[in-house]
C-alpha positions in Angstrom: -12.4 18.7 -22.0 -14.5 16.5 -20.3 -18.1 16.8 -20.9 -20.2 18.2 -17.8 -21.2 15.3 -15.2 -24.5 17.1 -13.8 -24.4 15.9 -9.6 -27.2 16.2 -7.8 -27.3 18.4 -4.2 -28.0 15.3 -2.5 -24.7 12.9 -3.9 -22.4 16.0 -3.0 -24.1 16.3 0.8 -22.8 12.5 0.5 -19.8 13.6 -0.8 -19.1 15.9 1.8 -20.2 13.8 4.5 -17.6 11.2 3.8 -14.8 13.8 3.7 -15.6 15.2 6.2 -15.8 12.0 8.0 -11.7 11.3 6.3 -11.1 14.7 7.8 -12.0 13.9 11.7 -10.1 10.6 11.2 -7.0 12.4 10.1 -7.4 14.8 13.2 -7.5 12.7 15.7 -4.7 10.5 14.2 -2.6 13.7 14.0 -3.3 14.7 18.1 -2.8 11.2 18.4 0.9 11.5 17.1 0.9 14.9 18.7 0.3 13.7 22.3 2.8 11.0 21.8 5.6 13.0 20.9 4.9 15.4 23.9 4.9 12.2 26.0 8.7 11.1 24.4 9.8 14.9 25.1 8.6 14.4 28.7 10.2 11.4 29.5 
């Protein structure tokens, strides 16, 4: 077991900013990849 690494409230707001930061990115790559595909499907 590793011993207990004590984080304060503030490093995991980072934390969770920068994910969820990762996580818009991936979004809008996906809808990116999503619109294109409906644009091959039209054609």
């Amino acid at each position: 077991m590793v011993g207990v690494i004590s984080v304060t409230p503030g490093q995991l707001k980072q934390q969770a900013q920068v994910y969820l930061r990762a996580k818009e990115g991936i979004e809008q790559q996906i809808q990116a990849v999503n619109n294109m595909n409906n644009a091959i499907a039209q054609e």
